[in-house]
C-alpha positions in Angstrom: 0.0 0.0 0.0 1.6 3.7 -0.8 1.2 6.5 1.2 -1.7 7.6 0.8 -3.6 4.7 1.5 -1.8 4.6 4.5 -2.9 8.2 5.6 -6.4 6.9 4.3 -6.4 4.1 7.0 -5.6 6.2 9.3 -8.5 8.7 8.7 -10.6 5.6 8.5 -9.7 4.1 12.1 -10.3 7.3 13.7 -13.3 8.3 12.0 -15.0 4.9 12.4 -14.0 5.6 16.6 -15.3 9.0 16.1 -18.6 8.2 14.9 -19.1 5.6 17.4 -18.7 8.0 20.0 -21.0 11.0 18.0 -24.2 8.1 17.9 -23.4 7.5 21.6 -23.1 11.2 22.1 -25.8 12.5 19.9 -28.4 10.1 21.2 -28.0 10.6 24.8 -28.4 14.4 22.9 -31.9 13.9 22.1 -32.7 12.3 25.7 -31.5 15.2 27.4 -33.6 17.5 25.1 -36.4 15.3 25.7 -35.8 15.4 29.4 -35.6 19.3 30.0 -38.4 20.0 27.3 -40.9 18.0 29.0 -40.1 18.9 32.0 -39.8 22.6 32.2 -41.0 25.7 30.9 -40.2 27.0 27.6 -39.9 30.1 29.7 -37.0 28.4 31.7 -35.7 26.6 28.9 -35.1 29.8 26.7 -33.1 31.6 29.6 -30.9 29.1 30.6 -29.9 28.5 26.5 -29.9 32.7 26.4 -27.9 32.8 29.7 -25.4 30.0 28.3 -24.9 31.7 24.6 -23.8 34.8 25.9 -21.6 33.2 28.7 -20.2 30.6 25.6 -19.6 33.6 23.5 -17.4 35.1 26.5 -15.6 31.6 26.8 -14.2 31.9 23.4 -12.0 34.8 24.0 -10.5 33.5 27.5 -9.1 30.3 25.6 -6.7 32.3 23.3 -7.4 29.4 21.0 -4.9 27.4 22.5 -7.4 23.9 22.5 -7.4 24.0 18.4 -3.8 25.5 19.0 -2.9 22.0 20.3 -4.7 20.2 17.8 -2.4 21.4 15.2 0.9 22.4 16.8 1.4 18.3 18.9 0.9 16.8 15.6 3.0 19.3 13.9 5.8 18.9 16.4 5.5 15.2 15.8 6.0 15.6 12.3 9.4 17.3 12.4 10.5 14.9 15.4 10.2 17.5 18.5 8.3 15.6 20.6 10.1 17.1 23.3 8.2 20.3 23.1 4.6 18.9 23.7 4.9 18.9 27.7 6.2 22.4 28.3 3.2 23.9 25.4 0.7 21.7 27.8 1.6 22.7 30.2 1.7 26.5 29.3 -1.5 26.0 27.9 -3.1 24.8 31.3 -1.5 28.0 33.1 -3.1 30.3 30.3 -6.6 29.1 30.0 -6.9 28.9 34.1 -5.8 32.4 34.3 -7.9 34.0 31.7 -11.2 32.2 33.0 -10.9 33.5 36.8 -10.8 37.0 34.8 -13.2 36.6 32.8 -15.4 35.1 35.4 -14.9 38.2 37.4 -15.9 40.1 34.8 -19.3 38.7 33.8 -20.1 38.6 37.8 -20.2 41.7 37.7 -21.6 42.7 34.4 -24.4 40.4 34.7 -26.8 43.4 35.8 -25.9 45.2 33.3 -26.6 42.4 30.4 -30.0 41.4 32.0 -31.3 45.2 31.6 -30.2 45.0 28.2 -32.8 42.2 27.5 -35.3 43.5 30.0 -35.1 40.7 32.0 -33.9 40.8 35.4 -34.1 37.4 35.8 -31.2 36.6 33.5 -28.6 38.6 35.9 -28.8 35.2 38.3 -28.5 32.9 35.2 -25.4 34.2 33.9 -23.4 34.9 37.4 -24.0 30.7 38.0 -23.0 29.4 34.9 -19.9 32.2 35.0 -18.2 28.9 37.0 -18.2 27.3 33.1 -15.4 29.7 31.9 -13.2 27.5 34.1 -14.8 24.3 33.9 -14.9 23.9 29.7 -11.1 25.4 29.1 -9.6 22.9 31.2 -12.1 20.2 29.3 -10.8 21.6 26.2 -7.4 21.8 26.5 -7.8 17.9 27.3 -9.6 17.2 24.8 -7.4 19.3 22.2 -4.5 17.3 23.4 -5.9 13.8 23.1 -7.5 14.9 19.7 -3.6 16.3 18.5 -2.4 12.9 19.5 -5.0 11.1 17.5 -6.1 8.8 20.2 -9.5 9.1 19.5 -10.9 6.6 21.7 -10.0 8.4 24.5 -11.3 11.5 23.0 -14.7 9.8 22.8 -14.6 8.4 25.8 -14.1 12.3 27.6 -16.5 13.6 25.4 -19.2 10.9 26.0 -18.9 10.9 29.7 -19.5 14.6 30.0 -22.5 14.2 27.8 -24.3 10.6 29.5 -23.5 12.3 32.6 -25.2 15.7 31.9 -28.2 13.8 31.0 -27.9 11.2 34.1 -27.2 14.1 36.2 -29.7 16.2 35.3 -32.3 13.5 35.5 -31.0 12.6 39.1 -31.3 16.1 40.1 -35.0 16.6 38.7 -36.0 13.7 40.5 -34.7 13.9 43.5 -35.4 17.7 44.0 -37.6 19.4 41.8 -37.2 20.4 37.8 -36.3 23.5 38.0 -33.8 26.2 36.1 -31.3 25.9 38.9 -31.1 22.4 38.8 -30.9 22.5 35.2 -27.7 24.1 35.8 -27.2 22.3 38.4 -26.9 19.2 36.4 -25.0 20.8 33.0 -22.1 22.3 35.1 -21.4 19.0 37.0 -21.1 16.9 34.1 -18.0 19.0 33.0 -16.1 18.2 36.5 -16.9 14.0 35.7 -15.5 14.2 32.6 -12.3 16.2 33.1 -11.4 13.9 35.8 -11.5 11.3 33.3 -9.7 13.2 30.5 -7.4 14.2 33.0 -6.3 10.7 33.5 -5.9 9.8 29.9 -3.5 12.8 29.2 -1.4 12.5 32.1 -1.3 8.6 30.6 -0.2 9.7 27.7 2.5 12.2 28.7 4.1 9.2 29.9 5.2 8.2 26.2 6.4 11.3 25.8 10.6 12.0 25.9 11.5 12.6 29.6 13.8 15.5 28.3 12.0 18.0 27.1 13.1 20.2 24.3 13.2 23.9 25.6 10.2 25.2 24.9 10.5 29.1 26.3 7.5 31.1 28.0 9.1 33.8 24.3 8.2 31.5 22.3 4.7 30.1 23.6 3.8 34.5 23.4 5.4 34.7 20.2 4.2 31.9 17.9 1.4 30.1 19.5 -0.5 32.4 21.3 -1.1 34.7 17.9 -2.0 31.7 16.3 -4.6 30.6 19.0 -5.6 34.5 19.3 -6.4 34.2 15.3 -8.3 31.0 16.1 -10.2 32.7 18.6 -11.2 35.1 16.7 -12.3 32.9 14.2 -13.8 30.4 16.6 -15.6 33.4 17.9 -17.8 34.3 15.0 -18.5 30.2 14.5 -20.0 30.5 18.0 -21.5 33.8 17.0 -23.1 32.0 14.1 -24.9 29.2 16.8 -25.7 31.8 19.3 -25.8 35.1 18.1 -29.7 34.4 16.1 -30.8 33.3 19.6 -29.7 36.9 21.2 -30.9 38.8 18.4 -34.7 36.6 19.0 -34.4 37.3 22.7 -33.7 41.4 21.9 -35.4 42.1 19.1 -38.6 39.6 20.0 -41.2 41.3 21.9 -39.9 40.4 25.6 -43.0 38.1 26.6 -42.2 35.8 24.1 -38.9 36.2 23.5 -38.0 33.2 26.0 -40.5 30.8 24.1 -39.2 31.5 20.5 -35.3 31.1 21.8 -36.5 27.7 23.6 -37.8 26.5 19.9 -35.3 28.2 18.1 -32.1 25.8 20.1 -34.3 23.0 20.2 -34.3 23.0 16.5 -30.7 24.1 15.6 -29.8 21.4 18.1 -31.2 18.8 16.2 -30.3 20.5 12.8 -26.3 20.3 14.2 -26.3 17.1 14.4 -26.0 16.4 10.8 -22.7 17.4 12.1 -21.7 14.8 13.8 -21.0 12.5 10.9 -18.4 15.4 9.4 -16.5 16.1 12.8 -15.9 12.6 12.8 -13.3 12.5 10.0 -12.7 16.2 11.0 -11.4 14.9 14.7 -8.5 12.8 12.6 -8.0 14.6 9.5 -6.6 18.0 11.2 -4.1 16.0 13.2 -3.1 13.8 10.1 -2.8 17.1 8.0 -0.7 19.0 10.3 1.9 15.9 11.0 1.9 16.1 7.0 2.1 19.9 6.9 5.1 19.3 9.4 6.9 16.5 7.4 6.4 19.0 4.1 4.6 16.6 2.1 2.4 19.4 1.0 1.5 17.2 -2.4 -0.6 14.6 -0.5 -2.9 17.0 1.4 -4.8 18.0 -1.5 -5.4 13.9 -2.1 -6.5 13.5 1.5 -8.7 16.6 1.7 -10.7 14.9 -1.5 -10.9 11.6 0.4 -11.7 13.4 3.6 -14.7 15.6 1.7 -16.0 12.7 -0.3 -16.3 10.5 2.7 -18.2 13.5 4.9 -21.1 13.4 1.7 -21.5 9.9 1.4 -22.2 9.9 4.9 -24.1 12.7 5.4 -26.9 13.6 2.6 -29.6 11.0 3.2 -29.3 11.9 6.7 -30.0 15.6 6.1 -32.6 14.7 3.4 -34.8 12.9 6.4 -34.2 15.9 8.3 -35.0 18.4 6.2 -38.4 16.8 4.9 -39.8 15.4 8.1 -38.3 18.0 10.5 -42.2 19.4 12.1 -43.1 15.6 12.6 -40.0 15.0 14.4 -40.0 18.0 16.5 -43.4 17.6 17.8 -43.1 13.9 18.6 -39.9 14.1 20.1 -40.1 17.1 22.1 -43.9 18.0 22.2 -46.3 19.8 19.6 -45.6 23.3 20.8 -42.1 22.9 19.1 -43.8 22.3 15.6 -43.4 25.8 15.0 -40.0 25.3 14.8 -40.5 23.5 11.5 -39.4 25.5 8.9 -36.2 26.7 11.0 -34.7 23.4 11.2 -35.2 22.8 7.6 -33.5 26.0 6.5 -30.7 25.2 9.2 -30.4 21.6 7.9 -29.8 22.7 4.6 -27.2 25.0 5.5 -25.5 22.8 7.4 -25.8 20.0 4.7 -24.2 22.0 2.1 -21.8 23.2 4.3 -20.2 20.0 5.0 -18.8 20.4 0.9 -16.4 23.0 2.4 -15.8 22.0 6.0 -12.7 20.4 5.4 -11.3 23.4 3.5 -11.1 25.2 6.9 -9.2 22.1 8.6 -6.9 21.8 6.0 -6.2 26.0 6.0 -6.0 25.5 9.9 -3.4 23.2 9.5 -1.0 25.3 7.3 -1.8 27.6 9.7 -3.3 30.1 6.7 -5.9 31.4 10.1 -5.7 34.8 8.3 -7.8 33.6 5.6 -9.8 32.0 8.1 -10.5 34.8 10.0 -11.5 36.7 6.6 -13.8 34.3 5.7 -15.2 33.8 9.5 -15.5 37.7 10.1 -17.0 38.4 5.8 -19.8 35.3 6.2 -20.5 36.2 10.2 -20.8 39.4 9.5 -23.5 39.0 6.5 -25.4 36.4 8.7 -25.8 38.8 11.6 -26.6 41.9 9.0 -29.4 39.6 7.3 -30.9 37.7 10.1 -31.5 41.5 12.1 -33.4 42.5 8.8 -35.1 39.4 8.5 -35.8 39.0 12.0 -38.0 42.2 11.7 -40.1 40.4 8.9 -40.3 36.9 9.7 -39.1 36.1 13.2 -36.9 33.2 14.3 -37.4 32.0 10.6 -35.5 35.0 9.4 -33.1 34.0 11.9 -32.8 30.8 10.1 -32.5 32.3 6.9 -29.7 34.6 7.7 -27.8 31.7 9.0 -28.1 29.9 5.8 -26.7 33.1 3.8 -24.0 32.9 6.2 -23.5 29.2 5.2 -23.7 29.8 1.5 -20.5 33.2 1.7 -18.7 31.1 3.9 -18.7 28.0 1.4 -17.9 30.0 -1.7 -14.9 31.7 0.3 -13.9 28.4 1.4 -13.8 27.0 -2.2 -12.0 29.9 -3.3 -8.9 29.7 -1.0 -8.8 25.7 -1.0 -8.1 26.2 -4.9 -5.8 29.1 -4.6 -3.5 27.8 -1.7 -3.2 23.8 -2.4 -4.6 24.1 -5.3 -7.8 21.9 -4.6 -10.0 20.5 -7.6 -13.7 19.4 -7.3 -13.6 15.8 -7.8 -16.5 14.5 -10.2 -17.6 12.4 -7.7 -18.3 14.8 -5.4 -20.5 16.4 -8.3 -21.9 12.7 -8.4 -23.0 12.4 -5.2 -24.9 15.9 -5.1 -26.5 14.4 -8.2 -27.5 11.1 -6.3 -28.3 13.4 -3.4 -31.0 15.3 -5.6 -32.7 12.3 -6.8 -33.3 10.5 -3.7 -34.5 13.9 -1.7 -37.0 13.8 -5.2 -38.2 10.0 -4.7 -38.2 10.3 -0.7 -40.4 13.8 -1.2 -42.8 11.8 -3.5 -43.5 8.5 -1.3 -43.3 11.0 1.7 -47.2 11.0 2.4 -46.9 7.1 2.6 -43.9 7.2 5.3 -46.3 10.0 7.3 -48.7 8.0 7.8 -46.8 5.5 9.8 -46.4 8.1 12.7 -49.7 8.2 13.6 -48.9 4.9 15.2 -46.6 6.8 17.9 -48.3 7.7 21.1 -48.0 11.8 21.7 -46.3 11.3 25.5 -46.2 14.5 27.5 -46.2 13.0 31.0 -43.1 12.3 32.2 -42.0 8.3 33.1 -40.6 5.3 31.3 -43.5 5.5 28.8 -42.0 8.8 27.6 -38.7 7.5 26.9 -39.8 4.1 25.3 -42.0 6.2 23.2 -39.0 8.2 21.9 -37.0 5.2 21.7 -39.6 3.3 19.3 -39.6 6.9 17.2 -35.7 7.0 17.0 -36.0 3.4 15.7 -38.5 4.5 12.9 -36.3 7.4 12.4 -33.4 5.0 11.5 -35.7 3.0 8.8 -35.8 6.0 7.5 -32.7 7.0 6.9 -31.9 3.1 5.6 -34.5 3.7 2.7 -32.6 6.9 2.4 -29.7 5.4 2.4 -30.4 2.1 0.1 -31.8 5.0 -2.8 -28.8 6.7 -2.0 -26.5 4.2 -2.7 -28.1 2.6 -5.3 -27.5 6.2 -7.3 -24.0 6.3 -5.9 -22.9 3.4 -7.9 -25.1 3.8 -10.7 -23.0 7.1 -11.2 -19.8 5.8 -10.2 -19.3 7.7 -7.6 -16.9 5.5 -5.5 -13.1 4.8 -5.7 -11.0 1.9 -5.4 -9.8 2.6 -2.0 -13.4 3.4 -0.9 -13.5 -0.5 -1.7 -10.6 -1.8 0.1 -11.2 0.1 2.9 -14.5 -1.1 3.2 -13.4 -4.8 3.0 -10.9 -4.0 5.6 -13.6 -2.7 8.2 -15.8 -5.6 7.2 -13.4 -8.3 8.3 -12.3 -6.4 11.3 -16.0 -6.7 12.2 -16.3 -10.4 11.4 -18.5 -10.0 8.8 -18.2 -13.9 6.9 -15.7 -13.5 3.9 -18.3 -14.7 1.4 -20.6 -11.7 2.3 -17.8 -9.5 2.1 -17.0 -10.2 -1.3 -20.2 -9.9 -2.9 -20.0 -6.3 -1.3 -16.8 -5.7 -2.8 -17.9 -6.8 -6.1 -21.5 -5.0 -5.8 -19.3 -2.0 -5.2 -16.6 -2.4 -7.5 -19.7 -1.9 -10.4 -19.6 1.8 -8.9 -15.7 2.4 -9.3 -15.4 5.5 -11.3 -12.5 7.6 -12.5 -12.3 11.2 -11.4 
């Protein structure tokens, strides 16, 4: 095998650990939605989710960065064999974030006031100063998470990141039952799932220190200011108007919403750009390897293969991602009001537009990885502060006209400038080509979202089998469970069309085979099974 199906593998292994861990972590997702939608107020619902995008917004400035900083800069420093320097930037990196949160947790203390009369909403004052503690609490997470993510041990990664989310749910639920359901306890539960899981990540990175060299390479307090902080302040920046894009809408709705309702449109607004974000999940899970794996190439100058992998890396996020996002997108009211009640219905059209724009995204994701990783942030922060800056611009117009569904809509125009930029640059710095498979699978993407909007009425009337729950009990949860299920034979007849088109249009390479033998036998699958897959899929080998 040559290089680059070794680099292949290697995105394969991690992805396939990374997308176990985003179904574990997605699903116990939609239970924790479930949980706090049915068992509060939309009222209470929309301030904590108001209280926490403005704290979250804060949290990306304390960071300086340095979590995606040590995404990049381990694997980097593995690449041109300085291992030696990993310790002392970690440890630097601890110091900084710890530092910068106490500030900054000071500081929204004592602002909090001042932002609740902003609002009108003197209630919100309480809500920020308690979750103020998360400044602290989700650097340190990050930083561990960064670090296990720049040593590509994925599992471990997973495991962090899995933890904190089962035991936000668990402890949320524990809370709620034992006490009452109530706002406090909400927080309650959300801030004490980040101190179970960084005791956990914790112990995996001081593991892994271990293999590190025992002499480190001097690694000067000059040279953590002087390189790495500007970099992590540039991916700050940047990281800044992502989060602005996921939590900005919401505090335009709660100012620019008529201050009665304001609450209740925020509560359905991040009930259904939660759900819409996970179409993420599939993405992120070759993101989580490929950034590492870039950046050790970046280091090693093997500039000519990073092109290859970013067309592997893109193609593999589509294949995996459209007939998701076509399910989404054309049964998103039915899904919102079973899952999480029929006063989230409304909410219909928002996660449609907001699935869309994340689906088409997903073409482009990978171009900001792969700029991140020849640390080209100035581009990124172009592109970050041109699309952010047109999203917020549109959705304050459209907000005016058509609510949280101009929200929506301003979001996807910020998708739409932020993928043509994206395009732009991965052409013009490594020289990346559209593959005709990629083109392919749009194609194939079209025609099943056509057949699966035609037998549509058909696959609605099965979910007038599913029993409306609002009580809370076991019956509410199995009730969700048995939807989820019917969700999932959805996606399958997605899927099966999907495929069928795929290879019908050639839309798969040869290592796409291989690789997919190789996972097959790993999981046991009998050899004569795996064959006849191989050979199925060997019909949809096209050139590019």
């Amino acid at each position: 095998m040559d290089d680059l199906s070794h680099y292949s593998k290697e995105v394969a292994k991690g992805s396939l650990w990374s997308m176990a861990g985003s179904v574990v972590f997605y699903t116990s997702s939609f239970f924790y939605v479930i949980l706090i939608a049915h068992a509060l107020s939309q009222n209470d619902i929309g301030l904590f989710f108001l209280a926490l995008s403005i704290v979250s917004l804060g949290a990306t400035f304390d960071n300086f960065g340095l979590g995606t900083a040590l995404s990049r800069y381990v694997p980097y420093f593995e690449g041109k064999d300085e291992k030696g320097k990993i310790k002392p930037l970690l440890k630097l990196s601890y110091l900084v974030v710890t530092l910068s949160s106490i500030v900054l947790l000071v500081i929204f203390w004592f602002l909090a006031d001042f932002i609740a009369s902003i609002y009108s909403n003197p209630a919100l004052a309480g809500t920020i100063q308690t979750l103020s503690i998360f400044f602290l609490f989700s650097n340190i997470f990050n930083i561990n998470i960064s670090y296990l993510r720049g040593r590509t041990n994925i599992r471990a990664m997973q495991y962090s990141a899995n933890l904190q989310n089962l035991s936000k749910l668990i402890l949320t639920a524990f809370l709620f039952y034992f006490y009452e359901a109530s706002l406090l306890t909400l927080i309650a539960g959300f801030l004490s799932s980040y101190v179970v899981s960084i005791i956990l990540s914790s112990f995996f990175v001081i593991k892994d220190t271990f293999t590190l060299p025992k002499n480190e390479t001097h690694f000067s307090v000059s040279n953590f200011i002087s390189e790495i902080v500007p970099f992590g302040l540039m991916l700050s920046l940047i990281h800044s108007v992502g989060t602005i894009f996921s939590s900005a809408n919401r505090m335009l709705l709660g100012y620019m919403v008529d201050p009665i309702e304001s609450t209740q449109v925020i509560a359905i607004y991040a009930v259904a750009f939660t759900l819409a974000n996970v179409l993420m999940a599939l993405p992120k899970s070759i993101g989580d390897i490929f950034l590492p794996l870039i950046s050790r190439l970046y280091g090693k100058k093997e500039l000519g293969k990073i092109c290859s992998i970013t067309t592997t890396a893109q193609r593999w996020s589509l294949f995996l991602t459209i007939p998701f996002g076509i399910i989404m997108i054309l049964f998103s009211g039915d899904i919102l009001s079973l899952m999480y009640g029929e006063s989230y219905r409304s909410g219909e059209l928002v996660m449609s537009i907001l699935t869309l724009g994340i689906l088409l995204s997903v073409v482009s994701y990978v171009f900001s990885l792969s700029l991140a990783a020849m640390k080209l942030v100035k581009i990124q922060l172009l592109i970050a502060v041109v699309s952010g800056a047109i999203n917020l611009t549109s959705s304050a117009i459209l907000i005016m006209m058509f609510g949280m569904v101009g929200s929506a809509i301003g979001s996807f125009i910020g998708f739409i400038i932020s993928i043509l930029l994206l395009s732009y640059y991965a052409k013009k710095y490594f020289n990346f080509k559209f593959s005709s498979k990629v083109l392919k699978l749009a194609v194939s993407g079209v025609l099943v979202m056509v057949i699966m909007l035609l037998i549509r009425p058909y696959l609605l009337s099965f979910f007038g089998i599913f029993p409306e729950t609002e009580a809370m009990g076991v019956g509410l949860y199995i009730s969700k469970i048995i939807l989820m299920g019917y969700m999932a034979v959805l996606a399958s007849i997605s899927m099966f069309f999907f495929l069928i088109f795929a290879l019908i249009l050639k839309c798969v390479s040869q290592e796409d085979v291989s690789l997919l033998g190789q996972a097959m036998m790993k999981a046991r699958v009998p050899k004569p099974l795996i064959k006849f897959t191989k050979d199925l899929a060997s019909y949809g080998v096209g050139a590019d």
